[in-house]
DRENPA-3360 file (N, C-alpha, C; in nm, 2 decimals, always signed):
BEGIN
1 = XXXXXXXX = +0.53/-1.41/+2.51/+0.53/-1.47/+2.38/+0.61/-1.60/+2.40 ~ +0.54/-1.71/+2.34/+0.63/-1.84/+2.33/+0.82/-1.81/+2.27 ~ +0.83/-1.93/+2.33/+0.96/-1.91/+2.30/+1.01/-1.99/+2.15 ~ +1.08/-1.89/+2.11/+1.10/-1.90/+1.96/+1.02/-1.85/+1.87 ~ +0.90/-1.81/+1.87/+0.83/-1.71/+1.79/+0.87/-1.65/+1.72 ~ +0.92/-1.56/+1.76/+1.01/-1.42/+1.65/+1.08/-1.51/+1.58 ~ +1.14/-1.61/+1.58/+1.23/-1.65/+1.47/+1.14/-1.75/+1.39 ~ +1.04/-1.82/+1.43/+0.90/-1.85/+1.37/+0.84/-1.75/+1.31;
9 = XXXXXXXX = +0.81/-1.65/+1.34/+0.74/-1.52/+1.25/+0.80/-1.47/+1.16 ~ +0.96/-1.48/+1.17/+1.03/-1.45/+1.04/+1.04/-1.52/+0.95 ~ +1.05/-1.65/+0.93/+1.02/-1.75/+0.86/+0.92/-1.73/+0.79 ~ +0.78/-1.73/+0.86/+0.65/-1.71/+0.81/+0.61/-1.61/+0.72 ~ +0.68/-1.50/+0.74/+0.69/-1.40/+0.67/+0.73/-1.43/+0.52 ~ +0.88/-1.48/+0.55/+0.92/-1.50/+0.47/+0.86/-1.62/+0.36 ~ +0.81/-1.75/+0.43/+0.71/-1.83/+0.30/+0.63/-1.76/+0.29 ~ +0.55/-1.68/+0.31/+0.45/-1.60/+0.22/+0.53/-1.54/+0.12;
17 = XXXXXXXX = +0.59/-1.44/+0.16/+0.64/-1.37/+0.06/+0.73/-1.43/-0.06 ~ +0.76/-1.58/-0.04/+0.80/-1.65/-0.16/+0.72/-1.71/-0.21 ~ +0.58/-1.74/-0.15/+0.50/-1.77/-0.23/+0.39/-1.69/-0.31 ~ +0.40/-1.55/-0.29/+0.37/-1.46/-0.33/+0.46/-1.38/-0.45 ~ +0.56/-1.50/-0.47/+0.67/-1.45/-0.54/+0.74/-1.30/-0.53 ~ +0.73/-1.26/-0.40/+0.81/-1.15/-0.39/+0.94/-1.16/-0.35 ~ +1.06/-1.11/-0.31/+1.17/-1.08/-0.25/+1.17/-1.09/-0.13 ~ +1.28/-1.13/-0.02/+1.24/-1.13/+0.14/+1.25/-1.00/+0.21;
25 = XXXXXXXX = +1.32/-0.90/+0.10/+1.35/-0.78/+0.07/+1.25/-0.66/+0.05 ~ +1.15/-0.69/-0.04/+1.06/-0.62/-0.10/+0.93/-0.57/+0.00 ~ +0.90/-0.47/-0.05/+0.78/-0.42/+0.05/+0.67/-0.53/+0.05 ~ +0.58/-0.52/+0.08/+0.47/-0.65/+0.02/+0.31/-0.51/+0.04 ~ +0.27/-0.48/-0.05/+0.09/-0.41/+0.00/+0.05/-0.52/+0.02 ~ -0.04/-0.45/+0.14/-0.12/-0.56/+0.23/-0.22/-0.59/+0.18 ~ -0.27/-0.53/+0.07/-0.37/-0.61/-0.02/-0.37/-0.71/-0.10 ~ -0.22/-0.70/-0.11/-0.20/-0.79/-0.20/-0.19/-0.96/-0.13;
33 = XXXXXXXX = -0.14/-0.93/-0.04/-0.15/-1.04/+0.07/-0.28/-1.09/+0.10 ~ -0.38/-0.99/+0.14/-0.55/-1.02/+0.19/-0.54/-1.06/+0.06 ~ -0.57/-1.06/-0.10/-0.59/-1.14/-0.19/-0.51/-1.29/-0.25 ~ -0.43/-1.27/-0.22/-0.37/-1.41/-0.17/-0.39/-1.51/-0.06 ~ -0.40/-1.45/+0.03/-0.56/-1.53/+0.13/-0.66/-1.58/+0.11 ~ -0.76/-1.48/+0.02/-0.84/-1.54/-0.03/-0.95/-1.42/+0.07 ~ -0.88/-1.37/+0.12/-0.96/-1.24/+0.23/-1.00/-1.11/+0.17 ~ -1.13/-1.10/+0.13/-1.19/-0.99/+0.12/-1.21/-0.85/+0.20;
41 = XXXXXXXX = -1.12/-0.74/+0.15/-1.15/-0.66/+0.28/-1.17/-0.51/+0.26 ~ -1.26/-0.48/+0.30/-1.36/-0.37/+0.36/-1.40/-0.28/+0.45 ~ -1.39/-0.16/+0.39/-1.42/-0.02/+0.48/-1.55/-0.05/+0.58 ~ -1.50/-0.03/+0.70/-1.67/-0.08/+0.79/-1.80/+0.04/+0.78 ~ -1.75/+0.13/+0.72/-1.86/+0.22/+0.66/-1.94/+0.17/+0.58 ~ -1.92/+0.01/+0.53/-1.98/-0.02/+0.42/-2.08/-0.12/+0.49 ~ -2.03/-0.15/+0.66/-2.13/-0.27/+0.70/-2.18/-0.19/+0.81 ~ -2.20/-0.05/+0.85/-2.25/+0.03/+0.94/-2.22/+0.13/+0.90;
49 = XXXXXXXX = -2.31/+0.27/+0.96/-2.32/+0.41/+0.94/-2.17/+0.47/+0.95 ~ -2.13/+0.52/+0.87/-2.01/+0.62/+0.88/-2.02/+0.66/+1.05 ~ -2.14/+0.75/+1.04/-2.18/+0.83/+1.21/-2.17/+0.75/+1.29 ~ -2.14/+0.62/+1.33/-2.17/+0.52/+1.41/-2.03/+0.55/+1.42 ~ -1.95/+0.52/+1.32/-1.78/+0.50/+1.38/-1.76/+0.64/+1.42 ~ -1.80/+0.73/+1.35/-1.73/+0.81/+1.44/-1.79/+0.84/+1.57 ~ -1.90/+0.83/+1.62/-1.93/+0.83/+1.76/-1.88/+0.72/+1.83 ~ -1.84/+0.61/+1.84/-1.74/+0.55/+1.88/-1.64/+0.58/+1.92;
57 = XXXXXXXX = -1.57/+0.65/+1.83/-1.37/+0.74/+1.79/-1.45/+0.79/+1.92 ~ -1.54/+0.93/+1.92/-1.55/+0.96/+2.02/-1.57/+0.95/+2.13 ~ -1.64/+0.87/+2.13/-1.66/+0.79/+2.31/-1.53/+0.76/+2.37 ~ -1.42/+0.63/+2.26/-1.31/+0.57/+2.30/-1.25/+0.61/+2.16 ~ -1.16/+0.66/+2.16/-1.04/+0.67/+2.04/-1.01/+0.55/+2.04 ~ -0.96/+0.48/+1.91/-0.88/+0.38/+1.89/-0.96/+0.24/+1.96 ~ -1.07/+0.24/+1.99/-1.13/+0.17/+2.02/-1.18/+0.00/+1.92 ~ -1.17/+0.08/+1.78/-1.22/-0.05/+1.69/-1.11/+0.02/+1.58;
65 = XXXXXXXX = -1.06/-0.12/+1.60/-0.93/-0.04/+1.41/-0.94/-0.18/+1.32 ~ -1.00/-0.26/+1.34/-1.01/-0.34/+1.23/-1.06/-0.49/+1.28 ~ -1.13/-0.61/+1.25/-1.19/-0.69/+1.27/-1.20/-0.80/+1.17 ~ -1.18/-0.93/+1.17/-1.20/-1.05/+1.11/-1.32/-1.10/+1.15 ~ -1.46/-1.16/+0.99/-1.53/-1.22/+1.02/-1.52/-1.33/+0.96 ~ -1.57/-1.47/+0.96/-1.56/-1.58/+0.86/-1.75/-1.58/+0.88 ~ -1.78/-1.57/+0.71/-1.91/-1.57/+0.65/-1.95/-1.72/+0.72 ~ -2.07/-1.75/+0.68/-2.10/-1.85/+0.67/-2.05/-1.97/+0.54;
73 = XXXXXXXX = -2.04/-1.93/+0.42/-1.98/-1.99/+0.33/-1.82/-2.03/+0.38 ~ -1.79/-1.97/+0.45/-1.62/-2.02/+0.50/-1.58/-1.90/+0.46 ~ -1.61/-1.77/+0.39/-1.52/-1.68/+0.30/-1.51/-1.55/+0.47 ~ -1.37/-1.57/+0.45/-1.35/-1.43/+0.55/-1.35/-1.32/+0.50 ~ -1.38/-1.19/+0.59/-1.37/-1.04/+0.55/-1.30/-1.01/+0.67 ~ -1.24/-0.90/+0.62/-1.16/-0.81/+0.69/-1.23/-0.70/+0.70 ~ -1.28/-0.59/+0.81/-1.36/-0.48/+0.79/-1.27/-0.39/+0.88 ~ -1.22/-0.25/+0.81/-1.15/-0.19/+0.92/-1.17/-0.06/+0.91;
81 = XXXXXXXX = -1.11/+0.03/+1.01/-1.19/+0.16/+1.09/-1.15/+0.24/+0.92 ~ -1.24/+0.32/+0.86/-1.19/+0.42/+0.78/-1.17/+0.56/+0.85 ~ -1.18/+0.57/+0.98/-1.10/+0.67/+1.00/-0.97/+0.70/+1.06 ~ -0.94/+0.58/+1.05/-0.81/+0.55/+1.06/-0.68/+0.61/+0.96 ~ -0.56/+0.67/+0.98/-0.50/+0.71/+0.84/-0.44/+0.59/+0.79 ~ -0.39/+0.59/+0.70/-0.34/+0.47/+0.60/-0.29/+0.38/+0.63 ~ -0.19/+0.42/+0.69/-0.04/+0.37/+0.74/-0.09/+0.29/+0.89 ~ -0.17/+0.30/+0.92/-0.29/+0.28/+1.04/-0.35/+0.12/+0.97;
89 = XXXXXXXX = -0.41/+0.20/+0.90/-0.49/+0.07/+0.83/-0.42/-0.06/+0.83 ~ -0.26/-0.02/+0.73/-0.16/-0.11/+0.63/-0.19/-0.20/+0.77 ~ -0.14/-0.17/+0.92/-0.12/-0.22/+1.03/-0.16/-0.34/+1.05 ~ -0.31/-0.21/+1.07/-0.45/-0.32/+1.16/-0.49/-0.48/+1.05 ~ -0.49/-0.44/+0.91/-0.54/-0.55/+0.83/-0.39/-0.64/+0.81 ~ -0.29/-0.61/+0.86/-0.15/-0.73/+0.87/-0.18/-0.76/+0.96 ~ -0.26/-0.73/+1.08/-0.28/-0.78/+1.23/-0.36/-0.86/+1.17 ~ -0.44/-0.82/+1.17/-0.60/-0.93/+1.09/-0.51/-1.03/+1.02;
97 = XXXXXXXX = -0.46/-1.05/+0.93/-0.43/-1.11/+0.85/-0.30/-1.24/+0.94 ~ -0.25/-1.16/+0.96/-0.12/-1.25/+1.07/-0.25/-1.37/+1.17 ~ -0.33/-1.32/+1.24/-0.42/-1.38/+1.33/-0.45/-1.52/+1.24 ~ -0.49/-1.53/+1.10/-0.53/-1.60/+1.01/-0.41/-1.67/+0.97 ~ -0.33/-1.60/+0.95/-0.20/-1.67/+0.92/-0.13/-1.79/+1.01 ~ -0.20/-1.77/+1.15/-0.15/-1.81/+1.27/-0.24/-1.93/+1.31 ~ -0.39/-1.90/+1.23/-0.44/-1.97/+1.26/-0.48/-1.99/+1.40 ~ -0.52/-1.87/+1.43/-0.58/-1.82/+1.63/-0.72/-1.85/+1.60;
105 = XXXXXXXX = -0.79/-1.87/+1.71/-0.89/-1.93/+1.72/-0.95/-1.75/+1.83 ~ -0.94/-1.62/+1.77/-0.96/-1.51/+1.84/-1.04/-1.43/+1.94 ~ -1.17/-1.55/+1.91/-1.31/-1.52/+1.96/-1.32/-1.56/+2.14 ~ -1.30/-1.51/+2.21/-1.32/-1.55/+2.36/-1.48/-1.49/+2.37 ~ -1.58/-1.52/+2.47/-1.68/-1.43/+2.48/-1.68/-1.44/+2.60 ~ -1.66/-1.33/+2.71/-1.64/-1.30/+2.83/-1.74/-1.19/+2.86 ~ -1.76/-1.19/+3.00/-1.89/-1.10/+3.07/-1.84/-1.01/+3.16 ~ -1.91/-0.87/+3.12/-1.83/-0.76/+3.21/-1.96/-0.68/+3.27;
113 = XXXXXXXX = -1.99/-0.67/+3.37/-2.12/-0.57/+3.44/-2.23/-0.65/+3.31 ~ -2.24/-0.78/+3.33/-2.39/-0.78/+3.26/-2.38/-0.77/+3.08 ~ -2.28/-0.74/+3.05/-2.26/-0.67/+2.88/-2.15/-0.83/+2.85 ~ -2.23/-0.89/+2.71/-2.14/-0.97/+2.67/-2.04/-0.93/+2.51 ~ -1.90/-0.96/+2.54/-1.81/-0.89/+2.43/-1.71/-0.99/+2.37 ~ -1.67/-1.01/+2.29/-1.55/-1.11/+2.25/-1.40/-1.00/+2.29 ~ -1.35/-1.10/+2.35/-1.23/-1.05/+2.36/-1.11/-1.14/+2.32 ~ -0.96/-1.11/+2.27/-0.87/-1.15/+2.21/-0.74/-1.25/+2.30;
121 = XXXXXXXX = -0.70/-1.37/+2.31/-0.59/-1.37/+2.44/-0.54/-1.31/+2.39 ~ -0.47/-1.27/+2.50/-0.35/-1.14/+2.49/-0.17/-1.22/+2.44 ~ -0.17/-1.35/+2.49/-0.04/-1.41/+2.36/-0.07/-1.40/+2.24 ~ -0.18/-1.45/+2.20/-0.24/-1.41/+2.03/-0.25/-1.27/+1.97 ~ -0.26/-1.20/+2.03/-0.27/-1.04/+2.05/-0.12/-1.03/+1.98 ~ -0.04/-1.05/+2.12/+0.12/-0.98/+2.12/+0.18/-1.13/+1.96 ~ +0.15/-1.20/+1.95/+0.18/-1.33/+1.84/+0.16/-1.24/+1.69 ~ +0.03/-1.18/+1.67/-0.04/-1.15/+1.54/+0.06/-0.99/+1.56;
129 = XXXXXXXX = +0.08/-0.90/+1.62/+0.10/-0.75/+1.62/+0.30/-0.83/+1.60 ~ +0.38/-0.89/+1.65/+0.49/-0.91/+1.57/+0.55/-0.99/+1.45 ~ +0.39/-1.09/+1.40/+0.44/-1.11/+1.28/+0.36/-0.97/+1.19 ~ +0.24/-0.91/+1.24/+0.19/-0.82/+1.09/+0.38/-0.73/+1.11 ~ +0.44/-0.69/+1.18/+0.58/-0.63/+1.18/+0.64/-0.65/+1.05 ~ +0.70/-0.81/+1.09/+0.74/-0.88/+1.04/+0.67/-0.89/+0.85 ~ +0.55/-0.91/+0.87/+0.53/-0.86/+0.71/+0.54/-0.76/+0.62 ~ +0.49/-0.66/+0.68/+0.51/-0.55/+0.68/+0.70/-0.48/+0.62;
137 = XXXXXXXX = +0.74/-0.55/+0.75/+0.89/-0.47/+0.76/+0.98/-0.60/+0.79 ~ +1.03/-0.67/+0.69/+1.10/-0.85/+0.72/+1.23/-0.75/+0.76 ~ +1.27/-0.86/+0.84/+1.44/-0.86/+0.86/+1.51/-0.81/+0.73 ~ +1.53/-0.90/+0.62/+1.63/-0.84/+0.55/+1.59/-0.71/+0.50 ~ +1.45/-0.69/+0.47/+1.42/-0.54/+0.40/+1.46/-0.47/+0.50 ~ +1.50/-0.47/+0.64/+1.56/-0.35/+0.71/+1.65/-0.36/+0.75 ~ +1.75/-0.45/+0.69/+1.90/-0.49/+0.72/+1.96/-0.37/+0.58 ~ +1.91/-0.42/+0.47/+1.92/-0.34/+0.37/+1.88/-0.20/+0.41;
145 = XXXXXXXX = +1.81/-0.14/+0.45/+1.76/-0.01/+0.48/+1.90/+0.05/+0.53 ~ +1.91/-0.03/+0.64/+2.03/+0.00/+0.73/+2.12/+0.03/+0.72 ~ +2.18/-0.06/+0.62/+2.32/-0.06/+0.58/+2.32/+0.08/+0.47 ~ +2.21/+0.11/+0.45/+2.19/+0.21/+0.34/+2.13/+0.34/+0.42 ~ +2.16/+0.34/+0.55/+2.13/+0.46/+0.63/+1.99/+0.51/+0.63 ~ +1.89/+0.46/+0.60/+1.78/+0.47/+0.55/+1.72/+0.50/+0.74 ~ +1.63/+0.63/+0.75/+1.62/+0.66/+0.90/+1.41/+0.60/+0.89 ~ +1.42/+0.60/+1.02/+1.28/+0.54/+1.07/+1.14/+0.61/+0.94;
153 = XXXXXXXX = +1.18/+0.75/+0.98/+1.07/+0.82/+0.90/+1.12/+0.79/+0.71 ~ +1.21/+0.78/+0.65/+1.20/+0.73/+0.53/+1.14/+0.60/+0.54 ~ +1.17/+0.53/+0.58/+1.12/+0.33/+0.59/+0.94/+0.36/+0.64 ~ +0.86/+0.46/+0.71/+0.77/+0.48/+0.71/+0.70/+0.51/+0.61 ~ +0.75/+0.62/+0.54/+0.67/+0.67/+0.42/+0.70/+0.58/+0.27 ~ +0.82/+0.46/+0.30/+0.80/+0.41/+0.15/+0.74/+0.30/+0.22 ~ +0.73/+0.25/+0.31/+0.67/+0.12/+0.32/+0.54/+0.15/+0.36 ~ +0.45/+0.28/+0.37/+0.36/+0.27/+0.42/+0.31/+0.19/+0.56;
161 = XXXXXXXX = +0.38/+0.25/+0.67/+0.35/+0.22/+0.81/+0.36/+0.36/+0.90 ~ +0.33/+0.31/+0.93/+0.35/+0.42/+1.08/+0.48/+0.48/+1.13 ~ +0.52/+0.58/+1.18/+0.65/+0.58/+1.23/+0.71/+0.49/+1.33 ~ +0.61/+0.48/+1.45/+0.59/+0.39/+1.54/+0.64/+0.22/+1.53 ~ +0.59/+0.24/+1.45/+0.60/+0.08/+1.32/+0.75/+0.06/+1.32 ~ +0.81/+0.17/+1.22/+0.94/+0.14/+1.15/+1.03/+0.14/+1.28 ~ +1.01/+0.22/+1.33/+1.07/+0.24/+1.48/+1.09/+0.13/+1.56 ~ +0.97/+0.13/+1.58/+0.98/-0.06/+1.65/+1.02/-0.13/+1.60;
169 = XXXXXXXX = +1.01/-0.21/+1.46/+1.07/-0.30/+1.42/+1.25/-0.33/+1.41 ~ +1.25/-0.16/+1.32/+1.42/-0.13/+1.37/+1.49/-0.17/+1.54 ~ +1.42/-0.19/+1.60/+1.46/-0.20/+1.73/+1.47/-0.31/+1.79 ~ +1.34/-0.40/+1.76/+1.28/-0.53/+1.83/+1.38/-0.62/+1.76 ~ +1.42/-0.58/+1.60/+1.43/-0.69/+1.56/+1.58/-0.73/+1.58 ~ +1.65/-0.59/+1.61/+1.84/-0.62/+1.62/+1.86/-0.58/+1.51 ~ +1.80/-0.49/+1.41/+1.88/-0.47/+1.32/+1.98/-0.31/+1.32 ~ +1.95/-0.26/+1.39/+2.02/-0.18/+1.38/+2.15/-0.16/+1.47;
177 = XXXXXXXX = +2.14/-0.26/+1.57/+2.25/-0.35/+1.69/+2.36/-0.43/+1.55 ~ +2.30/-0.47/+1.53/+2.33/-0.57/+1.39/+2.43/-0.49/+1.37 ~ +2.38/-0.44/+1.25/+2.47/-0.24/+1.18/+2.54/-0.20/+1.25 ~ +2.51/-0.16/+1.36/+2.62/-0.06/+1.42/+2.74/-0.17/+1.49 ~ +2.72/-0.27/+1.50/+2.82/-0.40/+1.52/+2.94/-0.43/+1.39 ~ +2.83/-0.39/+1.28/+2.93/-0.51/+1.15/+3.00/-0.31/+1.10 ~ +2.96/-0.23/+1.10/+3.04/-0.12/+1.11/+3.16/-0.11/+1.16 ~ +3.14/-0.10/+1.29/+3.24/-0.11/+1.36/+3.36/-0.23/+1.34;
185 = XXXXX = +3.33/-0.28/+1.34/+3.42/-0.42/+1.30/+3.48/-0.38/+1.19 ~ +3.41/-0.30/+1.09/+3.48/-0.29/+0.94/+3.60/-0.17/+0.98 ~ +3.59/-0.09/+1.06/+3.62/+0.06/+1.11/+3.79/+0.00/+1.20 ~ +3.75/-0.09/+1.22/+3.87/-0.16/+1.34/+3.97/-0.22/+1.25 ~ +3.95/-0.24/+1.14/+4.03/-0.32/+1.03/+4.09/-0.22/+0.98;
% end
């Protein structure tokens, strides 16, 4: 990842969410975001057979969890796996949406044994998966958690993410190094 990003992703986070008029604090639904984009987004059961995705899941698990198109009119859709659980979804469509936000150009089309596939660079990849974080779960909304003892699996189930998610972010971001720092400090006094 370029250098300085994460502190560019938190920023970014955060002008959305003041222009969203929310809190830098506040959960944000990721729908509410895709409509503030202007991004329409959609169960892919609705642009292919339900049976299609799941014979996929089976071939490769986790193989397709969500996808950005831009129409021809310029209007993007978001289409993502409905067999995905929720907190899965919230994810994959902050990833989508971060990519847009970033303004990635995502589309590579590369050739493997004869079969042609788009594939993602992998800095844009790792770029889009720590700001959807970052939307998802900003700095100060988990500074506050923190200080309020708030553990990975609570910050999962009210923010709608993943464990995984809250987990990581608590981690990546220093906030709970943060915490257990300005504690101690207070503890010494």
């Amino acid at each position: 990842m370029r250098r300085g990003f994460k502190t560019e992703a938190e920023r970014l986070a955060d002008r959305t969410r003041t222009q969203m008029g929310l809190r830098s604090d506040a959960g944000l639904p990721i729908l509410d975001l895709a409509a503030h984009l202007g991004v329409r987004v959609y169960s892919a059961d609705r642009l292919v057979a339900r049976e299609e995705l799941v014979e996929l899941e089976e071939l490769q698990p986790g193989a397709f969890s969500a996808a950005t198109f831009q129409l021809p009119n310029r209007r993007r859709v978001i289409a993502y796996n409905p067999l995905s659980e929720r907190v899965r979804t919230n994810s994959d469509i902050a990833h989508e949406l971060a990519h847009l936000l970033l303004d990635h150009d995502v589309r590579e089309i590369q050739q493997l044994a004869g079969q042609t596939f788009f594939t993602c660079d992998p800095e844009q990849e790792e770029e889009a998966n720590w700001l959807a974080g970052c939307l998802l779960l900003p700095r100060p909304l988990l500074v506050a958690e923190a200080f309020a003892g708030s553990t990975p699996e609570y910050l999962a189930n009210k923010y709608q993410v993943s464990l995984p998610m809250a987990r990581w972010r608590l981690n990546a971001s220093g906030v709970l190094l943060q915490v257990q720092r300005a504690r101690s400090t207070r503890t010494k006094r």
